[in-house]
C-alpha positions in Angstrom: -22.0 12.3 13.1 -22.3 9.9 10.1 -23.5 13.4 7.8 -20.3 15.0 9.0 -18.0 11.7 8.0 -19.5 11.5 4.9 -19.1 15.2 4.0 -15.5 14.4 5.3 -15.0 11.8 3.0 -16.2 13.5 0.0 -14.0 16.5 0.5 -11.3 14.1 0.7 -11.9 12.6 -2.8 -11.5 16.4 -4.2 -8.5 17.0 -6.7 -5.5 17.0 -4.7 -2.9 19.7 -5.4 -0.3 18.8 -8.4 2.6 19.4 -6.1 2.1 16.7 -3.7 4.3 14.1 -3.2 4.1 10.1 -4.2 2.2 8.0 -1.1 4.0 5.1 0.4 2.0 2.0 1.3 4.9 0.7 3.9 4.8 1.6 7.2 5.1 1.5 10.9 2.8 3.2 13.1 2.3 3.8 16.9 -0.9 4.8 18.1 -3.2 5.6 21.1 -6.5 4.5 20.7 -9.7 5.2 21.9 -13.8 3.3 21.4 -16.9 4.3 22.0 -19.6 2.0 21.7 -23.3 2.0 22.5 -24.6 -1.3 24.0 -28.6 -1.7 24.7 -29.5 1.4 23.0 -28.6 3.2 26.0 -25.7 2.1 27.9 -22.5 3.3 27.0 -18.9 1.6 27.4 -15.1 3.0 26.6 -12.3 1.9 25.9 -8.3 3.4 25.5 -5.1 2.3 25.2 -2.1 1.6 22.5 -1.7 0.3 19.1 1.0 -0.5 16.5 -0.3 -1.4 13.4 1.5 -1.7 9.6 1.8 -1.8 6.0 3.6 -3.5 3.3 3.6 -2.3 0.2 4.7 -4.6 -3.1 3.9 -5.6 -6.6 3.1 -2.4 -7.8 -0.5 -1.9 -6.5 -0.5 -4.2 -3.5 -0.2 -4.5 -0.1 -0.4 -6.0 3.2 -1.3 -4.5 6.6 -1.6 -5.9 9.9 -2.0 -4.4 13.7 -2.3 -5.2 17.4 -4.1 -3.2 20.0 -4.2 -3.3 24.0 -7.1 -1.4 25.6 -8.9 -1.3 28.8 -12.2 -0.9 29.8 -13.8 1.8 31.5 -16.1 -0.8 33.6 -15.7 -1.4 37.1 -13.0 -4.5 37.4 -10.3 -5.1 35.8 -11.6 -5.4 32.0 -8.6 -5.9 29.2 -9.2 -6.2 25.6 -6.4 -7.2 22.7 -7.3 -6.9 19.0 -5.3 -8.5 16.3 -5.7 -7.8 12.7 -4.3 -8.6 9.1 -5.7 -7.5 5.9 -4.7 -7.8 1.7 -5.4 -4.5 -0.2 -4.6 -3.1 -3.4 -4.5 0.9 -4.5 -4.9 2.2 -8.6 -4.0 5.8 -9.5 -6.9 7.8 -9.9 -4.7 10.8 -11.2 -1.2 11.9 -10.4 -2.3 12.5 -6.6 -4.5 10.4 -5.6 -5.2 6.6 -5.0 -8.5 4.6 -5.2 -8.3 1.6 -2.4 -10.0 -1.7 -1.7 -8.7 -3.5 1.5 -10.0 -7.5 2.8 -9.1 -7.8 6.1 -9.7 -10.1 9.2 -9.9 -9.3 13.0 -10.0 -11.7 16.3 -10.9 -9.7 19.6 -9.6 -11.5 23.0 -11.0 -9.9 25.9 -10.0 -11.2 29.4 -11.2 -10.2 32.8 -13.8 -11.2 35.4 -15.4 -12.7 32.0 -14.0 -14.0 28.2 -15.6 -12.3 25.5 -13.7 -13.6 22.1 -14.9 -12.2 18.6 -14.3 -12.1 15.2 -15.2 -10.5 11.9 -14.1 -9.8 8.4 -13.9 -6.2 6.9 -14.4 -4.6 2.8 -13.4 -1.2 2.4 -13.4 1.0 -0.7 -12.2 4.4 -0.6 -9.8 7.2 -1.5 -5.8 8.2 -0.3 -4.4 11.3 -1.7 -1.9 14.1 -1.4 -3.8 17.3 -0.2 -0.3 19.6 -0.3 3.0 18.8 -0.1 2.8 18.3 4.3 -0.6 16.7 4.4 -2.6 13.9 3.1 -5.9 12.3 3.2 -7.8 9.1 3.1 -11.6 8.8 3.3 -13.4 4.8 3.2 -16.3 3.1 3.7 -16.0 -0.3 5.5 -18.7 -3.1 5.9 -18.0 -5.6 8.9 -19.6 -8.7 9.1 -19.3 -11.3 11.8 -19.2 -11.2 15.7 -22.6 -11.6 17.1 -22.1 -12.0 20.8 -19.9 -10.0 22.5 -19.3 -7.0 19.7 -22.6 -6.7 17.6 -21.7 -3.1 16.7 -19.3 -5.0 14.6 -21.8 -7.4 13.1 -23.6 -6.4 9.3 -22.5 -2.6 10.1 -21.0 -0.1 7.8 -18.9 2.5 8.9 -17.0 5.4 7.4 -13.7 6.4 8.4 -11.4 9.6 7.5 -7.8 10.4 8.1 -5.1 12.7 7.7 -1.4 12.2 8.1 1.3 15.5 8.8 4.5 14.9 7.0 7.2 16.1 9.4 9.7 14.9 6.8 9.7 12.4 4.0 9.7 9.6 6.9 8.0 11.0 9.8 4.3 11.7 10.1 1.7 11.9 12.4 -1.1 10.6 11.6 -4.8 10.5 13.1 -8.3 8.4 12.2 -11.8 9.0 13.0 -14.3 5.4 11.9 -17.7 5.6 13.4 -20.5 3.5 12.4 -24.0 3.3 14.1 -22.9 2.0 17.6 -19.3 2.6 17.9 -16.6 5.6 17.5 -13.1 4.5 17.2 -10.3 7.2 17.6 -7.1 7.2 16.8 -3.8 9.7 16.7 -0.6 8.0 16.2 3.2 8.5 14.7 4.0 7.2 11.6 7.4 6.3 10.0 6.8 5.6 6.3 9.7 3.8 4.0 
């Protein structure tokens, strides 16, 4: 899996075609969401549900992003999870198509249930965004997460690599989906985009 994401993400970083369009760094998104995770080094847990997440683009080369998540687990009882998150990044041109990235960005987990399991961690990603044609574009990172322990440890010192590709119905609409996996835990997710 992680051979496959990286071979993903280096495709991705490719020259892009000249007659793509410019990328848009403000958004609003609407997702379903989906996480696998290993626990125990054998035990496996799920979990699905919505998201809406966005993005603010300003100053030039900056922006801010944030999200919220609702999932459930795929455990017996009655197992719900919410994930907040808000993060800072900046974007440089790499050439007329294409975008190097850094992003900072901060996440609280609130899980509620027969039991309370509340994390947190912070994220730094570096990658690349880019026009692939004029309908489609891509972005390949690689994220290091550092801080829940307890609860989440799949999120704790890992690195992951993530790849995406949006469909540009039009120059607003999109739809967009995102594969991150790291050692312990695949997150999924295909969404609807509406870019200004």
């Amino acid at each position: 899996m992680k051979r496959s994401l990286f071979a993903l993400a280096l495709a991705a970083a490719l020259p892009m075609s000249a007659q793509a369009s410019e990328l848009s760094y403000s958004f609003v998104e609407l997702d379903y969401v989906n996480s696998r995770a290993e626990i125990l080094s054998s035990a496996f847990y799920s979990t699905e549900g919505y998201g809406l997440r966005g993005s603010y683009g300003f100053a030039e080369n900056y922006y801010v992003s944030g999200g919220y998540t609702n999932s459930d687990f795929d455990v017996s009882g009655s197992l719900n999870e919410d994930t907040w998150n808000l993060g800072f990044g900046y974007h440089r041109a790499l050439n007329d198509q294409a975008d190097w990235i850094a992003e900072l960005g901060y996440t609280q987990i609130n899980s509620f249930g027969p039991s309370v399991l509340d994390e947190s961690y912070y994220t730094l990603g570096f990658g690349v965004r880019g026009s692939m044609t004029d309908n489609f574009e891509g972005t390949a990172k690689l994220n290091y997460n550092n801080g829940a322990n307890a609860y989440y440890p799949q999120y704790d010192g890992a690195i992951s690599a993530a790849v995406g590709l949006k469909w540009n119905i039009n120059d607003m609409w999109g739809i967009v989906g995102e594969i991150e996996a790291s050692e312990d835990n695949t997150d999924y997710t295909v969404g609807v985009r509406a870019s200004f």
